[in-house]
LUMLO-236406 format. One record per residue: residue in one letter; x, y, z negated of N, C-alpha, C, O in turn. Coordinates in steps of 0.05 Angstrom, whole numbers, plus 5000, padded with zeros to 4 digits. Layout:
REM residues N
AXYZXYZXYZXYZ
...
//
This chain:
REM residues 302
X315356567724316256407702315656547676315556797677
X315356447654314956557621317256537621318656357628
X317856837610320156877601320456967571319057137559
X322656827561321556867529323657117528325757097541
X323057357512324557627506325757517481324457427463
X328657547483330157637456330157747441331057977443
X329257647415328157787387330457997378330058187363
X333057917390335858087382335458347393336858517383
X333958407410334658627426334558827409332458827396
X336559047403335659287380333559457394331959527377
X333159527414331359797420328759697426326659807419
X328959457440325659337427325659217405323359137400
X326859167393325859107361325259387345323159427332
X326959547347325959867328323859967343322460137332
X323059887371320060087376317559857367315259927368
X318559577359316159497355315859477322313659437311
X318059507310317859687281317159887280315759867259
X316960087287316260347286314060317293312860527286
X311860127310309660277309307960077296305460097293
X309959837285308159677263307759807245305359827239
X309659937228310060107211307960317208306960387186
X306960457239305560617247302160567239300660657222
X302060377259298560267260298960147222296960077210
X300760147213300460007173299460287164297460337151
X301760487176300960607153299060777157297760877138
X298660807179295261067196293360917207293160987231
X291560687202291360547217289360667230288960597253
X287260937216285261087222286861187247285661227268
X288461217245290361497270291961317294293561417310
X290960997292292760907315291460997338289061057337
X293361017367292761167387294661007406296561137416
X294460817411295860637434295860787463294060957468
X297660737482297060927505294260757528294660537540
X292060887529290160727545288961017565288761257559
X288560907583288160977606284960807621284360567617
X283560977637280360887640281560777656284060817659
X279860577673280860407695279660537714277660687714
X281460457737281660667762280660357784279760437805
X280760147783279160027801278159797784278459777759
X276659607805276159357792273759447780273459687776
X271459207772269459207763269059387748267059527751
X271159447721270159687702270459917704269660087688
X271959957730271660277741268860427747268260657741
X266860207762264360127767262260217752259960257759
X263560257725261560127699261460457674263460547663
X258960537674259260837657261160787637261560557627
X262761057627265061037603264760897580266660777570
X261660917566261160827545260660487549259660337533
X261360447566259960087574261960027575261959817562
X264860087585267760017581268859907565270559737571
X268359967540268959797513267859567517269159367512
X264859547526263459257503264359077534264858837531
X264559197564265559057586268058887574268158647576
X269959037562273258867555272858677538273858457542
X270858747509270958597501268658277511268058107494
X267958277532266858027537269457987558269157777571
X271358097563273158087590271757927618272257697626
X269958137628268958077650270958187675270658157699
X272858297664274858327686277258167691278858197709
X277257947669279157677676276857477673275957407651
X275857357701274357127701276456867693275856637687
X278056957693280756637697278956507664278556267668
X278056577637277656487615275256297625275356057623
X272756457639270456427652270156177666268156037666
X272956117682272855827687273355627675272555397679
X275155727654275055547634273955407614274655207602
X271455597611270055507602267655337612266855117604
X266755477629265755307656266155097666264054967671
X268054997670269554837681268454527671268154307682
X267854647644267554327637264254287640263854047646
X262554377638259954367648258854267673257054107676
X260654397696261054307725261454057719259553907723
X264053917707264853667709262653407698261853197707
X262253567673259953347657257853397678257553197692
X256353607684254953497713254353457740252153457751
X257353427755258453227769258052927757256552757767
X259652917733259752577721256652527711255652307715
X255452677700252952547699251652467724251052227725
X251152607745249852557758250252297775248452177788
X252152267774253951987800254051727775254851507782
X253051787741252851577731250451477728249951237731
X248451677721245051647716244651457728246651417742
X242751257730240951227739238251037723238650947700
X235950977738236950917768234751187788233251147807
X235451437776234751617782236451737796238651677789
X236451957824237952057838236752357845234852437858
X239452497826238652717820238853027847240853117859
X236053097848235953307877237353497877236853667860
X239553547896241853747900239753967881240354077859
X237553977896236754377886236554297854236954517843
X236054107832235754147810238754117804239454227783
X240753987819243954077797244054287802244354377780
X243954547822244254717831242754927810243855117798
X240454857809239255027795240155037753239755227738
X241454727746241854697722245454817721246654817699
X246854907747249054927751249555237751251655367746
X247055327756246355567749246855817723248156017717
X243855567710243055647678245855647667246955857659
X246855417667249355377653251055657657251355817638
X252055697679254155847682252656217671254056407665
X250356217672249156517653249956387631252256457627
X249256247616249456127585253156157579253756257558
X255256067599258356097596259156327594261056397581
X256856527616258356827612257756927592259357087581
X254956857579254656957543256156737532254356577534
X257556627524257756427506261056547510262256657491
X262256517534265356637537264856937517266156987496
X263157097528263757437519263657357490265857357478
X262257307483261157217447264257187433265357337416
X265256897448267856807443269557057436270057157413
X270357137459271857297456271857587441273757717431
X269157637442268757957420269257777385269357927365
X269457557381269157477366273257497356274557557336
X273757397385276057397377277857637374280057627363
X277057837383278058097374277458257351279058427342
X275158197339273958267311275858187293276758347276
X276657937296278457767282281257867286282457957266
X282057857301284658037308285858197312288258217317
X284058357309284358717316286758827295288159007304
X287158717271290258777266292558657277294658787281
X292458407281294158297289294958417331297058457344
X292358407338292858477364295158897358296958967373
X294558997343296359287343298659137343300459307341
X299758917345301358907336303658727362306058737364
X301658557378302158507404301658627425299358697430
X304558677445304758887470302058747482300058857473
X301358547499299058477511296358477499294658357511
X295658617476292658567463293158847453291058927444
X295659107450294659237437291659447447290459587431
X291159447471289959597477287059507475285159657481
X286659247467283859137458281859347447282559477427
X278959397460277459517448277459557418278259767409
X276859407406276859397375279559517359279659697342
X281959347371285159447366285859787375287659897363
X284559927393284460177396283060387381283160627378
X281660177374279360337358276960457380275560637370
X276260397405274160467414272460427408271060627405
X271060197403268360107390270359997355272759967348
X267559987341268159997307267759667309266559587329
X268759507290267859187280264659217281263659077299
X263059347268259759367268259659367293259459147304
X259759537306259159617341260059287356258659157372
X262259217347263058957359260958707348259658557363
X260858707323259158537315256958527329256558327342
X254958737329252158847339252058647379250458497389
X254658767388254958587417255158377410253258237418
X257758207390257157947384253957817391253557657409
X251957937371249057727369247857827386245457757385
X248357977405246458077437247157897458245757827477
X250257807451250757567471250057357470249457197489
X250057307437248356987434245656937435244556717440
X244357197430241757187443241557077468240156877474
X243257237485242857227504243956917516243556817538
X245156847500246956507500242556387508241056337527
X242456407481239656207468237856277484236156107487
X237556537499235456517521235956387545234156327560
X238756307550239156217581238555837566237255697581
X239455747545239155447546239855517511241555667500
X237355327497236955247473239055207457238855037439
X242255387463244455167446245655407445246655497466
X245755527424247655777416250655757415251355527421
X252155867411254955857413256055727388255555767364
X257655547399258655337369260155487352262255577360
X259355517326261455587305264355537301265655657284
X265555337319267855297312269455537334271555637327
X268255597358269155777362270056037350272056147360
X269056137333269956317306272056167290274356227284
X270655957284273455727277276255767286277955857270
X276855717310279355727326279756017324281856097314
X278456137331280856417327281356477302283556587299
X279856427277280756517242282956237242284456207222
X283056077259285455837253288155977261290155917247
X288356107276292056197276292856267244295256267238
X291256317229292356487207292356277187293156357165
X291556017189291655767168293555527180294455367164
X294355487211294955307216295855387242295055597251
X297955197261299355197272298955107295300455157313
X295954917298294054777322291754987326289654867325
X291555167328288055367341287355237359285055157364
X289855177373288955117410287254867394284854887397
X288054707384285954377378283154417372281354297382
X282954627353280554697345278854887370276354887370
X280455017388278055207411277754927434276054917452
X279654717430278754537454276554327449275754187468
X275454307425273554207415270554257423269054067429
X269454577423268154577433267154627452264754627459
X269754707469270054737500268654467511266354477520
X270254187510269554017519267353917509266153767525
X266153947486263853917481261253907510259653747518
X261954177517260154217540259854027554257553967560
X261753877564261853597589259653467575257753357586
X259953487555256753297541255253367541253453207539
X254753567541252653687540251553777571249153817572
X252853807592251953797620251253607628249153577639
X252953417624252653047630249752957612249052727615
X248053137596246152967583243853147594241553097588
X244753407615242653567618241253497652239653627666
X242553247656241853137682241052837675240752657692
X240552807646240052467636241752297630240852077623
X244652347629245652117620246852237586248052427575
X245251957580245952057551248951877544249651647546
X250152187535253852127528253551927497255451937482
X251851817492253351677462250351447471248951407451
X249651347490248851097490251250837501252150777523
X251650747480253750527488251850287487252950097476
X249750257495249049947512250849867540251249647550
X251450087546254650027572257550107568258850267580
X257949987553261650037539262950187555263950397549
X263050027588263950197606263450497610265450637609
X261250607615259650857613260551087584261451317586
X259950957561260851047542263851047551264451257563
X265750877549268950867545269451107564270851287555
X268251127593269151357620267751537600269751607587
X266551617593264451917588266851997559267452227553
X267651807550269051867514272451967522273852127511
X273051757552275951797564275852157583277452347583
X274052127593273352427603273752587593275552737600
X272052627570271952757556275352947540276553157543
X275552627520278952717520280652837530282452977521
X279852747562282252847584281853197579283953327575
X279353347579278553587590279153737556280153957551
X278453567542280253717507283353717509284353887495
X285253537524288253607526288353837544289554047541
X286553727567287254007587287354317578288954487581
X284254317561284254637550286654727534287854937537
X287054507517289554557496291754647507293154837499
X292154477531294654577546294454817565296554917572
X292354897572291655117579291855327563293555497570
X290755377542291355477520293955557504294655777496
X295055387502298755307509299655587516300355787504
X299455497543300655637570299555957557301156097544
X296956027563296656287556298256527523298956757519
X298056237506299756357478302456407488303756607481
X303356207506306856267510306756507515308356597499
X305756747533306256997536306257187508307857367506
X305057127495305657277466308057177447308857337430
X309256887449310956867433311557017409310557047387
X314357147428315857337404314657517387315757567366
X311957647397310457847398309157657358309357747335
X307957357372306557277355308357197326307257197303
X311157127330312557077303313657377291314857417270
X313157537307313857827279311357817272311057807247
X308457817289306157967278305457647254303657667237
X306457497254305957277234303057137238301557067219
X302457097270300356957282302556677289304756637299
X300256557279300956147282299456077309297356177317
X301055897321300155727348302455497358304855437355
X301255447365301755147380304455237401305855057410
X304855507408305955647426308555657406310755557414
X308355747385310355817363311355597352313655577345
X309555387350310855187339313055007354315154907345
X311755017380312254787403313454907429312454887451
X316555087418317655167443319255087470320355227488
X318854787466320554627489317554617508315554487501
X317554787532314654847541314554617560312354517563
X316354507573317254257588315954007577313953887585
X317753957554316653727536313053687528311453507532
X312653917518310153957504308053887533306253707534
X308854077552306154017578306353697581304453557579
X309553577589308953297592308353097578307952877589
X308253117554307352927535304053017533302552837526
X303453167536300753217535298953177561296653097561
X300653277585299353227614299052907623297352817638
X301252757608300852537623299252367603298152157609
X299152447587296352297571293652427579291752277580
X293252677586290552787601291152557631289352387636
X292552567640292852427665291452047671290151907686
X293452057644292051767636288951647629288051417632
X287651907619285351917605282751967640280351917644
X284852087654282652147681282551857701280851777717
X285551747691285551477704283951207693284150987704
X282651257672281451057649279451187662279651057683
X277151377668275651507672274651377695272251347693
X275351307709275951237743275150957739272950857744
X277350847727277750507729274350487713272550417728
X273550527689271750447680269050657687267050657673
X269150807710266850917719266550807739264350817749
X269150617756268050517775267850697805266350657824
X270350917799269751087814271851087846274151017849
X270451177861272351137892275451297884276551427867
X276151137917279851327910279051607913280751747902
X277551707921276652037922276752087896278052297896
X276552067885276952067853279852107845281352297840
X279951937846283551827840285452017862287652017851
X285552087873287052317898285652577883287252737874
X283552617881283052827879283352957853284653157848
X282052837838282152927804284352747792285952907783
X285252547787288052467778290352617790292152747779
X289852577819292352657830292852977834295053077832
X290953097839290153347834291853537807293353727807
X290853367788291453397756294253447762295153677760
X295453277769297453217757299153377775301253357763
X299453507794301253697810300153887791301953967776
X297953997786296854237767299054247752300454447751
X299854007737301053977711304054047715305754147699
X304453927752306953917750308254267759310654317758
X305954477766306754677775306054817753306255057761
X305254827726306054887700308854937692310155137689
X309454637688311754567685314154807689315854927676
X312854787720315154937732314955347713316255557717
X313255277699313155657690315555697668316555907660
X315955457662318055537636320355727652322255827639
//
């Protein structure tokens, strides 16, 4: 369960004064307690490669699918809409591929991006302080420098570099109270962009139906991230209203309310998906109904 910590508590409130106070006033001299990793992929990996490894977090794939996720889907749904072409297992396979090299640069990018950006604010939350950049292991330059090696490496796997709004969403906690709206934007983007890399083009509406499923899809997989996203801010909470980071998390603490007003409109949007794709009850059991236990074993984290 998320459990939200009481901001009253005196002895964690004076140690997390004292070392705000700390990283303010030395910030050259902060020294968080970090420790090399002793298993798992980056134990694997020479000392000096350890830094730029965290900051793409190749040791939590859980982001990895999420970003992913929607590429798979757009081509699944492209392919079962195209036609009157019928697309050969080995070429989704092989475009299911490209894609997922292009997510692991496009995720790392994301994310070094998002620590560049945060690296004060993360000294300042128990779960991020030990962030490469927030430790000071690698410098902002050094981070930057990985930044455009990944998007290179984005633009060599498929012609479409990493969307700017992703930099977007993470400089949004500090203007506004929705980030999560702005990082689910170009997440789901992708479904369009997978769905058009097998031929079906997402904005020909000579079939209303086709358009309305591809536009209702779509939607569904921008609430989902959001609420995904959600979910992950709730662990920083308290952390996030001293360090004076904005989210959707901070704004919107009834975690009950918020998943279900949002799940059952993703829910709705997978059921419009269906009806006007024309798609079997495998569909409907599987991805509606599917969804929606997801949603409902969320729920259950408050």
């Amino acid at each position: 369960m998320l459990q939200r910590r009481s901001l009253g508590a005196p002895s964690l409130a004076l140690m997390k004064e004292e070392r705000l106070k700390s990283s303010l006033a030395h910030p050259g001299q902060y020294n968080p307690t970090w420790t090399p990793p002793t298993k798992g992929v980056l134990s694997k990996l020479p000392p000096s490669w350890v830094p730029f490894a965290e900051l793409s977090r190749i040791e939590k794939p859980g982001g990895l699918y999420g970003f992913y996720m929607a590429y798979l889907i757009g081509l699944g749904y492209g392919a079962c809409l195209v036609s009157p072409a019928v697309i050969p297992p080995a070429t989704l396979a092989t475009t299911a591929a490209v894609l997922l090299v292009y997510n692991v640069f496009l995720r790392g990018a994301a994310c070094t991006v998002n620590d560049i950006l945060d690296r004060e604010y993360d000294r300042r939350v128990a779960r991020c302080r030990n962030r490469p950049v927030a430790r000071e292991a690698v410098t902002p330059t050094q981070a930057y420098v990985w930044y455009a090696a990944q998007t290179v490496g984005a633009g060599a796997a498929i012609a479409f570099l990493p969307n700017p709004m992703m930099a977007l969403a993470y400089a949004g906690k500090r203007f506004t109270d929705f980030p999560q709206l702005i990082l689910s934007a170009p997440i789901a983007s992708g479904l369009l962009m997978a769905a058009a890399s097998v031929g079906l083009d997402p904005f020909d509406t000579s079939s209303l139906a086709v358009a309305g499923a591809t536009a209702s899809l779509t939607l569904s997989h921008y609430i989902w991230t959001t609420i995904f996203d959600y979910v992950n801010a709730c662990q920083d909470t308290n952390d996030d209203i001293e360090a004076g980071v904005r989210s959707m998390a901070v704004r919107y603490k009834d975690t009950k309310a918020f998943i279900t007003t949002l799940g059952s409109a993703q829910v709705g949007c997978l059921l419009l998906t269906g009806i006007l794709g024309g798609f079997s009850p495998i569909y409907f059991i599987g991805a509606a109904g599917g969804n929606a236990l997801w949603l409902v074993f969320k729920e259950e984290l408050d």
